[in-house]
C-alpha positions as CSV (number, residue, x, y, z in Angstrom):
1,X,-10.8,22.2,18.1
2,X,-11.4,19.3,15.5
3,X,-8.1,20.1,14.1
4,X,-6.1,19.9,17.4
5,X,-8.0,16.6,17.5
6,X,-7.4,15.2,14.5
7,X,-3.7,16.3,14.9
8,X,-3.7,14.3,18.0
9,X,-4.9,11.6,16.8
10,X,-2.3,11.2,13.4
11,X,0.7,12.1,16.1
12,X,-0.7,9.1,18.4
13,X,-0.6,7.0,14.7
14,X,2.7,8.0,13.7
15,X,4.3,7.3,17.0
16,X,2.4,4.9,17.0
17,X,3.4,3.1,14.3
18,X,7.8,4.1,15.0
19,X,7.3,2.3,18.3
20,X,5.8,-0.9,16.7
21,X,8.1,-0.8,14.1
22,X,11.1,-0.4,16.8
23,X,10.0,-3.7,18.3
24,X,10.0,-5.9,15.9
25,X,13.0,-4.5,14.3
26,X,14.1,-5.4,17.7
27,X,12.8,-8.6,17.9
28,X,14.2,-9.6,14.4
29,X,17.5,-8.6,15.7
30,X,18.0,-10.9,18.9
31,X,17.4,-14.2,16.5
32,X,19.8,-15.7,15.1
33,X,20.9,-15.3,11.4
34,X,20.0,-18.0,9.4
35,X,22.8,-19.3,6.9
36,X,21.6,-20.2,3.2
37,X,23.1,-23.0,1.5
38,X,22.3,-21.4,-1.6
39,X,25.3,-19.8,-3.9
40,X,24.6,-16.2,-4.9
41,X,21.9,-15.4,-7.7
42,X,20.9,-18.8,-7.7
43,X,17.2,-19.9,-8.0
44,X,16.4,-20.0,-4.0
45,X,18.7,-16.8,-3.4
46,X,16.3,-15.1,-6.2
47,X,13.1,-16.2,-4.6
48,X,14.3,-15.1,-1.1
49,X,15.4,-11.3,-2.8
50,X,11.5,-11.4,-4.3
51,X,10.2,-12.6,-0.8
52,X,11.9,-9.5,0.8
53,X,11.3,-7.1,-1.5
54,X,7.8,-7.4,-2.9
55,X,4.7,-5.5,-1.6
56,X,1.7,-6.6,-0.2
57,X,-1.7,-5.6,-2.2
58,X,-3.7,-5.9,1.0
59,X,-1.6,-3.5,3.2
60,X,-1.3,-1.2,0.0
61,X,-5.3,-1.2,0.2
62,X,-5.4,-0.6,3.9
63,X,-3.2,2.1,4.0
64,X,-5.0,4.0,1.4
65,X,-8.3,3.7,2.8
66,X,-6.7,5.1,6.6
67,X,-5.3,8.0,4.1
68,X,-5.9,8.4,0.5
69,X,-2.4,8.4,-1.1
70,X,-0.9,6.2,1.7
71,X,-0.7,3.0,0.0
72,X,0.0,4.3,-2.9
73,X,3.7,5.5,-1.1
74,X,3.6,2.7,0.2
75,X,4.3,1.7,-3.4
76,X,6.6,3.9,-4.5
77,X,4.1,5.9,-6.4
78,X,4.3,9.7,-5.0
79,X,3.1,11.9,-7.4
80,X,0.2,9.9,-7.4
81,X,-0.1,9.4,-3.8
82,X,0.4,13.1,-3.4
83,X,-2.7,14.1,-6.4
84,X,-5.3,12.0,-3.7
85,X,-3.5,13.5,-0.2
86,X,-4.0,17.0,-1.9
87,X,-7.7,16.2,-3.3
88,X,-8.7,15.5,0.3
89,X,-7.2,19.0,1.6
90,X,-8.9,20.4,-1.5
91,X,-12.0,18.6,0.0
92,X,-11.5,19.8,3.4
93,X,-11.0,23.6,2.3
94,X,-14.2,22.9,0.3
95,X,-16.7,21.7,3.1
96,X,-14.6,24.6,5.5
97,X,-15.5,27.5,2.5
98,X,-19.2,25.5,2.1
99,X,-19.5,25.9,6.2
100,X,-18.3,29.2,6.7
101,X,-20.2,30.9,3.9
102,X,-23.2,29.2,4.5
103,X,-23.5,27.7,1.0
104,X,-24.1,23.6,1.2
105,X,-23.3,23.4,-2.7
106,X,-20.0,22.9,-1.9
107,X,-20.5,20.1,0.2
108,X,-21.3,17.9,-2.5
109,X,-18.4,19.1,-4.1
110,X,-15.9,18.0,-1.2
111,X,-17.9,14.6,-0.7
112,X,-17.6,14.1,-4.4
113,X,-14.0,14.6,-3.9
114,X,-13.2,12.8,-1.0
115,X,-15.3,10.1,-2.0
116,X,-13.3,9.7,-5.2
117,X,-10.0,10.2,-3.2
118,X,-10.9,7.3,-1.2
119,X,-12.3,5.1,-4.2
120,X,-9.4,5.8,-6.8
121,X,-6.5,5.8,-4.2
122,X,-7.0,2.1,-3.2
123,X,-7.8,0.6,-6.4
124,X,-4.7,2.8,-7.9
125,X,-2.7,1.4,-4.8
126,X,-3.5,-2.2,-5.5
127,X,-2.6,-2.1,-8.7
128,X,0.5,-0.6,-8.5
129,X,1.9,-3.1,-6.0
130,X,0.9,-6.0,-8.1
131,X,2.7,-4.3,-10.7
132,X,5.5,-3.6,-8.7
133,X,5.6,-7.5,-7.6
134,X,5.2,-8.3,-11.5
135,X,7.9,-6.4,-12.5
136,X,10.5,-7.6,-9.7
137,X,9.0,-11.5,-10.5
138,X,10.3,-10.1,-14.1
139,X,14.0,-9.0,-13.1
140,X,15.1,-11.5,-11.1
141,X,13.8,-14.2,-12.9
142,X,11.3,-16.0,-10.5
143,X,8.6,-18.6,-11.2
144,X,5.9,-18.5,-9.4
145,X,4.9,-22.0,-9.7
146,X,4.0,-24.6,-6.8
147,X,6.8,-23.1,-4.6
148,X,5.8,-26.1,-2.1
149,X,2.0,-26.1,-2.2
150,X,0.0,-28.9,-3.1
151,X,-2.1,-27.5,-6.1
152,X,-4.6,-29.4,-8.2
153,X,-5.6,-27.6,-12.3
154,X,-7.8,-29.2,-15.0
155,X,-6.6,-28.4,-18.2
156,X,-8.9,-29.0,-22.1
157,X,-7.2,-29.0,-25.0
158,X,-9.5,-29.2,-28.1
159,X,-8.5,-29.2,-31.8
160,X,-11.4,-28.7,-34.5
């Protein structure tokens, strides 16, 4: 009965999340296209490439605490992402063996491994899309300097 719940519930995600994703792919298509002034591979066509392609750290950490191994698909990592997806199944067949068998030792063994599913995967996650931001910064040649913002640094240079 859980199961047919929690199947459910992922199917109402999933669709969920197509439907969402259908509007505002269909909202982005009804505006207009705006035309760059810029020549190809120059400094702005660059920064917009970066813009477009780079992942978010927050929504990498989100997705892997929803599902461990989410996020870190979401950043092109899948063996890894599919080492925590299979650690919580583990988990689940754990507390399932732990439940049926009458034996709560192996609940501790499926919280310690869920638990570390949900700890590792997000921290793994987040560090693999500022990675993958650092590396595409690295390709295409982009600064990341004021880019338009006022910013104020202090810097100290001392000499003995």
């Amino acid at each position: 009965m859980i199961l047919c719940k929690f199947a459910a519930i992922f199917l109402i995600f999933i669709l969920g999340n197509f439907f969402f994703c259908g509007q505002l792919h269909a909202q982005d298509s009804s505006k207009p296209v705006k035309e760059s002034k810029s020549t190809f591979m120059d400094d702005e066509h660059r920064e917009e490439i970066y813009d477009e392609r780079k992942k978010s750290e927050i929504a990498a950490v989100v997705y892997s605490l929803v599902l461990p191994g989410l996020g870190n698909f979401y950043t092109d990592q899948y063996f890894v992402g599919a080492l925590f997806m299979s650690a919580l199944v583990f988990a689940g067949f754990f507390a399932a063996y732990g439940f049926s068998s009458d034996q709560p030792e192996y609940y501790v063994g499926a919280g310690l491994l869920a638990g570390g599913a949900y700890i590792a995967s997000p921290i793994t996650a987040f560090f693999s899309a500022r990675s993958h931001n650092e590396n595409l910064r690295r390709a295409l040649k982009v600064s990341l300097g004021v880019r338009g913002r006022g910013v104020v640094g202090f810097s100290f240079k001392t000499s003995f």
